[in-house]
Backbone bond lengths (Angstrom), bond angles and torsions (degrees), N, CA, C in turn:
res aa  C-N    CA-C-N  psi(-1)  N-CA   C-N-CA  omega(-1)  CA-C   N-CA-C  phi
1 X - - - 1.446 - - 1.516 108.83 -
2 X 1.631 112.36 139.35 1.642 106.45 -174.29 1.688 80.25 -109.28
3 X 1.363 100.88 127.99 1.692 134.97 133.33 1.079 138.90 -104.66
4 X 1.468 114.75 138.80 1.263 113.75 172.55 1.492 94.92 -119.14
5 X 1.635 88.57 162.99 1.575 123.08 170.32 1.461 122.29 -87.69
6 X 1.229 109.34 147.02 1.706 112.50 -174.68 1.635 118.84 -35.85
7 X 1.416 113.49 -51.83 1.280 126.88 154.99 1.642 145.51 -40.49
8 X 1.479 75.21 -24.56 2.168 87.55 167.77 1.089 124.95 -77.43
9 X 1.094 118.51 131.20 1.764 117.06 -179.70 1.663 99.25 -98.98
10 X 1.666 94.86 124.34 1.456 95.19 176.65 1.502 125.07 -82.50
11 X 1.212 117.27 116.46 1.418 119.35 -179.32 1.470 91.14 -103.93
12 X 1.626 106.74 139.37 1.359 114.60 158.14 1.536 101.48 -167.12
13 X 1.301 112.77 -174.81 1.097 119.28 -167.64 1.465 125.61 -135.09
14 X 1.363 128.12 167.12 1.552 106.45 175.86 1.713 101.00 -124.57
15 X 1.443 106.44 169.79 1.579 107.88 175.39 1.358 93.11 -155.75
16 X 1.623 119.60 178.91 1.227 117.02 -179.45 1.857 94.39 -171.67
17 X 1.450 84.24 58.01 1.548 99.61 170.75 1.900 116.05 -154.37
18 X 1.096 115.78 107.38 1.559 127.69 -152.44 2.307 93.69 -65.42
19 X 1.140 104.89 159.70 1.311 105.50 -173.89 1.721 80.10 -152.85
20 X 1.596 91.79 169.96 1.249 101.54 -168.49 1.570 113.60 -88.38
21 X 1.038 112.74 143.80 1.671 125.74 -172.43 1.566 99.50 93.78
22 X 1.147 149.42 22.86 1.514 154.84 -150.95 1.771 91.52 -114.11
23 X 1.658 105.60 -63.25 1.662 92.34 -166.13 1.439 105.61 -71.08
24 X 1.518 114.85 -25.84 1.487 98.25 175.40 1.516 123.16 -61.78
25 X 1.049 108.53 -47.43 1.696 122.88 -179.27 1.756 97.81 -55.52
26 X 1.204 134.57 -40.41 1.471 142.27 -166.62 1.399 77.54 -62.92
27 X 1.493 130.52 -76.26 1.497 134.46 -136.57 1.646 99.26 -72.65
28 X 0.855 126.14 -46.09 1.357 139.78 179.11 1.489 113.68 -46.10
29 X 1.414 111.20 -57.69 1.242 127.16 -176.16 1.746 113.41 -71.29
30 X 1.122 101.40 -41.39 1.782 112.03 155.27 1.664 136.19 -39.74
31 X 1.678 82.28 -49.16 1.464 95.39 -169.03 1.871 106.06 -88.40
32 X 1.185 98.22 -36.39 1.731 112.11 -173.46 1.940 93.84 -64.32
33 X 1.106 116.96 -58.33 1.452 128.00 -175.69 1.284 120.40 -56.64
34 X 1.586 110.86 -49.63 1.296 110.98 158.81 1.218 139.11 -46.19
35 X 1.692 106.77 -48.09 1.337 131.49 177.69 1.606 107.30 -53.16
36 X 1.500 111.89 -58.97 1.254 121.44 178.48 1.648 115.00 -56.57
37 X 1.454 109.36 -56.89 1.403 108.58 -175.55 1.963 126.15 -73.20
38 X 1.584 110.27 -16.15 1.327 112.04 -170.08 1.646 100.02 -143.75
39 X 1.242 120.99 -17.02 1.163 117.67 173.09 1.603 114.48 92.41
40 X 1.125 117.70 35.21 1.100 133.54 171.33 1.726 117.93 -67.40
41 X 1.483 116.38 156.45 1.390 96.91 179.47 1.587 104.89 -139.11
42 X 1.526 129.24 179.79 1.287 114.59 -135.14 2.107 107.18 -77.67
43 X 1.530 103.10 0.18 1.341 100.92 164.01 1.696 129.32 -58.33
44 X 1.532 104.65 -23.83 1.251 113.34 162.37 1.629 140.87 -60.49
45 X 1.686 92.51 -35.45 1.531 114.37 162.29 1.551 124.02 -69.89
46 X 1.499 107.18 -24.73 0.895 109.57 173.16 1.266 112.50 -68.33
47 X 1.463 105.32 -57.48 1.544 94.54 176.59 1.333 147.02 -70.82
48 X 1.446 111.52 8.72 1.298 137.95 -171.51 1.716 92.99 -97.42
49 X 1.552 118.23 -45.95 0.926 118.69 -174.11 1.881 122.02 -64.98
50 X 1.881 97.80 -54.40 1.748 94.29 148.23 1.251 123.60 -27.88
51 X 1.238 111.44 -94.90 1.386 119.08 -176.57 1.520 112.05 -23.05
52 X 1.236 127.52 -69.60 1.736 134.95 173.67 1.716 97.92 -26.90
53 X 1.474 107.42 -76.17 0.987 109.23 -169.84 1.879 126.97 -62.50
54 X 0.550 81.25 -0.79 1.952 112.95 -175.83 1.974 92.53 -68.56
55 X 1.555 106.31 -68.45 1.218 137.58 -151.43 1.610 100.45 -60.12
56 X 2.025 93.31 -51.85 1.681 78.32 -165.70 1.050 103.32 -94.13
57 X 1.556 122.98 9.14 1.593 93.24 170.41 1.843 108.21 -97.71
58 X 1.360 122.14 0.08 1.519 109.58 164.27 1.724 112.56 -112.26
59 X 1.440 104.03 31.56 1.174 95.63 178.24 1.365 139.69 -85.88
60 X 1.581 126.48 138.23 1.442 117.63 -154.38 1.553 91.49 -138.95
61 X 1.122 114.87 142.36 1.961 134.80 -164.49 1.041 110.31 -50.54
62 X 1.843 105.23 -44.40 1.564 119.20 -133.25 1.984 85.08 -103.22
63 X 1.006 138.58 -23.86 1.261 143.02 157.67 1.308 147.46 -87.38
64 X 1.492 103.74 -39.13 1.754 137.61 173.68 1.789 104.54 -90.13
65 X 1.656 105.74 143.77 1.537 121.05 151.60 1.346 132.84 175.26
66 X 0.990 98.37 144.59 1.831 103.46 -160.67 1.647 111.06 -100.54
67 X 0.785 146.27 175.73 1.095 139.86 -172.32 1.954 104.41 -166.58
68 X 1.552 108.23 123.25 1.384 116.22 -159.03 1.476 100.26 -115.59
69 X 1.200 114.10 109.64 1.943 97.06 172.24 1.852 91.54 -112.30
70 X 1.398 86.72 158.61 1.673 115.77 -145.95 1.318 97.39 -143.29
71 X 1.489 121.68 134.80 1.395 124.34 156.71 1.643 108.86 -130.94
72 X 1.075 121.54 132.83 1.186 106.95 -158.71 1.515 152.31 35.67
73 X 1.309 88.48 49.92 1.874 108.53 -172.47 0.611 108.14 60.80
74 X 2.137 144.94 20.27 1.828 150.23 166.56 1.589 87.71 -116.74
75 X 1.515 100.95 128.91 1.578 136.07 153.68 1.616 92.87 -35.40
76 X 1.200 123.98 136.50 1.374 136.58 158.91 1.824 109.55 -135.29
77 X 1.443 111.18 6.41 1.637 101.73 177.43 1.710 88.89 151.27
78 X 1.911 91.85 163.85 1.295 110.30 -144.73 1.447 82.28 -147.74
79 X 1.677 107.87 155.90 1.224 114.48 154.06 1.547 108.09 -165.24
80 X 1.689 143.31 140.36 1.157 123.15 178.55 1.583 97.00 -143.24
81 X 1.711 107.01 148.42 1.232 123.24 135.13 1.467 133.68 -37.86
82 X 0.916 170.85 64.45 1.567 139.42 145.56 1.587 130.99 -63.44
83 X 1.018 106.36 93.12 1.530 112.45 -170.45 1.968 108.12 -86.69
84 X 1.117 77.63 164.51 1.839 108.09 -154.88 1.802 102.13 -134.24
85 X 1.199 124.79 170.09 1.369 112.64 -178.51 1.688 97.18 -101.81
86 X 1.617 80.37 127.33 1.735 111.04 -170.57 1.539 124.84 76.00
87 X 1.338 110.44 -11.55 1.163 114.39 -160.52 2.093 104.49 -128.90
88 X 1.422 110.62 153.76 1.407 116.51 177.37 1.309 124.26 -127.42
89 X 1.341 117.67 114.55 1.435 124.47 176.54 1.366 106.22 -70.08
90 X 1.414 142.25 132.51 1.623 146.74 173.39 1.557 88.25 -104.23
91 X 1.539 99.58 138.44 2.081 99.14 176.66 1.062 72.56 -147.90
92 X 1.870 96.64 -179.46 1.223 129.41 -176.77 0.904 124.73 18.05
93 X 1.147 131.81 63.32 1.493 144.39 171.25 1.941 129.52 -85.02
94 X 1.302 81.80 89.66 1.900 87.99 -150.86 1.367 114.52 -108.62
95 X 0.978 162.64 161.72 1.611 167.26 91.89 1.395 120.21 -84.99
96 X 1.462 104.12 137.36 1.340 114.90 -161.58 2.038 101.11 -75.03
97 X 1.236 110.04 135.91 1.807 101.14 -171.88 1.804 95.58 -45.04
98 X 1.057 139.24 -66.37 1.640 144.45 -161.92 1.147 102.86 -81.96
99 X 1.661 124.74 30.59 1.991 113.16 138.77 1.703 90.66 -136.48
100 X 1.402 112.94 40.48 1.509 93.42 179.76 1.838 100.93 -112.88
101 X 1.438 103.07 170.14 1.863 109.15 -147.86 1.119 138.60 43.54
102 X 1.439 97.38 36.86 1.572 121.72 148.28 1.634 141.74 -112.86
103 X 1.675 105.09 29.36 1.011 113.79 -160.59 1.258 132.38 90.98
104 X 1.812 113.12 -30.25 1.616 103.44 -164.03 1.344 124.69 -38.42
105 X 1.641 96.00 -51.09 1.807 120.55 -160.40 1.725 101.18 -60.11
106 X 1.069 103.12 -29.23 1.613 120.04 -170.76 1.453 114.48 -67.93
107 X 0.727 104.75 -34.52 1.926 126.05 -164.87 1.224 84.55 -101.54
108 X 1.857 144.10 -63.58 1.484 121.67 -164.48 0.852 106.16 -53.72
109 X 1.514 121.91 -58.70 1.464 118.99 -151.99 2.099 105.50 -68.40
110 X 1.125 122.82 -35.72 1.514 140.68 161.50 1.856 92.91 -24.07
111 X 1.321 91.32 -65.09 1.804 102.53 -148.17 2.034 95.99 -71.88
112 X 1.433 118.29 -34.46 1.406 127.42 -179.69 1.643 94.43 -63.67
113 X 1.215 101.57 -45.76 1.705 93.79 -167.40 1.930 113.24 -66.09
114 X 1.135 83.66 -38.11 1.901 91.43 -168.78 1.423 97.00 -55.10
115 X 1.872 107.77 -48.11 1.732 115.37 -173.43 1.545 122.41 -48.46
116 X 1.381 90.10 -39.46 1.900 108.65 177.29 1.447 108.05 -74.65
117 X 1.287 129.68 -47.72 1.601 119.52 179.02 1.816 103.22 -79.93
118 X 1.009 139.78 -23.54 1.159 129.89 134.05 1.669 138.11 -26.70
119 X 0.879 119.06 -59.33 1.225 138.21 142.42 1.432 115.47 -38.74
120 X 1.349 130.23 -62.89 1.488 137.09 154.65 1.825 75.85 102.80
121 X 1.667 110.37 80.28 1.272 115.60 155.60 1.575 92.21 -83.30
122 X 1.665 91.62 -168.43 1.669 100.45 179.48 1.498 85.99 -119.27
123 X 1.346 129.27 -33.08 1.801 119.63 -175.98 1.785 92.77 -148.87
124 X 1.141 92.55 176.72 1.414 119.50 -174.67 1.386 101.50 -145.55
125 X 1.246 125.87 128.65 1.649 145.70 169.83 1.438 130.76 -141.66
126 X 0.941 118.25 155.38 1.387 113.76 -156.35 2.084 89.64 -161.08
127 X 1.644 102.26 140.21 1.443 117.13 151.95 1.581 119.53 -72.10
128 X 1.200 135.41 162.14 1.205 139.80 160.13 1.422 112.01 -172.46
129 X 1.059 130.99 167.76 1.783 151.08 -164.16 1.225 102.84 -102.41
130 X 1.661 105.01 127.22 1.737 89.06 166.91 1.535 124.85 -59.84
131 X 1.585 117.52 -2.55 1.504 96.18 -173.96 0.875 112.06 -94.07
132 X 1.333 115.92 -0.25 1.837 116.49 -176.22 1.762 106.95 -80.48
133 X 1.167 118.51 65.65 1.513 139.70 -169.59 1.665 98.83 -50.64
134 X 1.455 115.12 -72.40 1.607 100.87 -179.85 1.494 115.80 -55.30
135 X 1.602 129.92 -78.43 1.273 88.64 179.17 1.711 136.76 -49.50
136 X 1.034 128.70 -3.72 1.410 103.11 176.61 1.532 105.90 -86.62
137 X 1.627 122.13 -15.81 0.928 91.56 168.93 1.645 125.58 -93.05
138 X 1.646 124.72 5.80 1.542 120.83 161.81 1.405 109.27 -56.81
139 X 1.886 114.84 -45.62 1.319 112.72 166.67 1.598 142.31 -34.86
140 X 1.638 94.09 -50.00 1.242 95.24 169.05 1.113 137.92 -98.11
141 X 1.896 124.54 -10.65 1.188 123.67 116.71 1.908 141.70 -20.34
142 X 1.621 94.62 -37.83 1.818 95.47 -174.65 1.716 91.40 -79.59
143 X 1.666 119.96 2.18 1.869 92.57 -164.14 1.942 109.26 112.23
144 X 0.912 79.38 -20.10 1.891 68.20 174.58 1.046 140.15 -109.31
145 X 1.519 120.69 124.39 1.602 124.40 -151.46 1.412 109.75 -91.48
146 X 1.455 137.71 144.49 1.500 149.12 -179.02 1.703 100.39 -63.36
147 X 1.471 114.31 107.70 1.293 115.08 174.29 1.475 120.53 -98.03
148 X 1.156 110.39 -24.80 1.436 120.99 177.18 1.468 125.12 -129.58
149 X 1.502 145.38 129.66 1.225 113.52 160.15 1.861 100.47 -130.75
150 X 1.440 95.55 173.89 1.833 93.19 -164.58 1.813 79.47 -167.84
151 X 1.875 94.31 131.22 1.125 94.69 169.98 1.992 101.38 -108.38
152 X 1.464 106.66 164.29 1.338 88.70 169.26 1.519 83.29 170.42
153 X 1.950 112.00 156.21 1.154 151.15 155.11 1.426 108.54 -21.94
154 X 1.507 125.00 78.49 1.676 124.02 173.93 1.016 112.32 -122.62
155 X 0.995 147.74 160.29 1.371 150.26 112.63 1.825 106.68 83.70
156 X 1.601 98.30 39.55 1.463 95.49 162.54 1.804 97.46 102.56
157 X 1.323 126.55 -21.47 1.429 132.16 -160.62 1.519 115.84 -153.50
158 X 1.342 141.08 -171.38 1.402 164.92 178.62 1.521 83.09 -95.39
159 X 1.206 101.99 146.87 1.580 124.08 173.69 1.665 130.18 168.84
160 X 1.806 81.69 135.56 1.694 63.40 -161.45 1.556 92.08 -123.76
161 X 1.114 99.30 149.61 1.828 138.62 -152.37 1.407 99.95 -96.61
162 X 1.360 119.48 140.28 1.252 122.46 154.55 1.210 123.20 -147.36
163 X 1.702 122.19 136.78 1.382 104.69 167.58 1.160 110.35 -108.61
164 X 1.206 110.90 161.54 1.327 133.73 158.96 2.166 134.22 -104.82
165 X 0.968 90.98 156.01 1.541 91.55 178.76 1.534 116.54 -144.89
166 X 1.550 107.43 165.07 1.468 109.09 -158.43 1.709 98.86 -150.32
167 X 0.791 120.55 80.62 1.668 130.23 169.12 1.786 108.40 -49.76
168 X 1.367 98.52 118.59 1.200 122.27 -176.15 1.583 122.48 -69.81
């Protein structure tokens, strides 16, 4: 686990161009984190891993984008577009626990949003878990209201799902 101390100044960086060993490290880091933080089990990776792999093989500039923050050439968080006509899928939306309340989550989701009204979607939506408490609340801080929720048998456990949406 990378921690820092009160005293560290976080330098890192952003990119939003996939390199190789990236979706593995994404899926990995998903599934290990998850596992650890909510108890997820490796059906979750799987599906983190689909999905990834889903992306880059229909991925197109002018609709699709991922966004990689990096501190020292290690993945510390994820966030992507998948766009649809008029409409925006938000995925993988991650921070590593030891770079989080430092802004990261703040700035991805910032930089996904600008990309999508850029684009000139009509909404942006995204799934998420009720236990994932901070992001839902950047979510509902950025503007986006709970449109759906559904509990049900996933990923090793009971869980209940929610999406949200954000009119552009």
């Amino acid at each position: 686990m990378h921690r820092l101390n009160e005293r560290d100044t976080l330098n890192w960086t952003l990119r939003h161009s996939l390199r190789p060993g990236d979706i593995g490290y994404l899926t990995y880091l998903h599934g290990t984190l998850y596992k650890h933080e909510y108890g997820y089990d490796t059906t979750f990776e799987a599906y983190v891993a689909a999905g990834l792999a889903d992306f880059v093989k229909s991925f197109k500039p002018e609709r699709d984008r991922i966004w990689i923050a990096e501190r020292n050439d290690r993945i510390i968080g994820s966030i992507a577009i998948v766009g649809r006509p008029r409409l925006a899928q938000l995925r993988w939306f991650f921070v590593h626990p030891g770079y989080r309340r430092y802004g990261i989550g703040k700035k991805l989701l910032k930089e996904a949003l600008e990309f999508s009204r850029r684009r000139k979607f009509e909404t942006v939506f995204l799934w998420t878990t009720y236990e994932l408490d901070v992001a839902r609340h950047l979510y509902i801080e950025a503007g986006f209201k709970k449109t759906r929720q559904k509990k049900h048998k996933v990923w090793g456990k009971t869980v209940s799902e929610e999406r949200y949406a954000l009119r552009l």
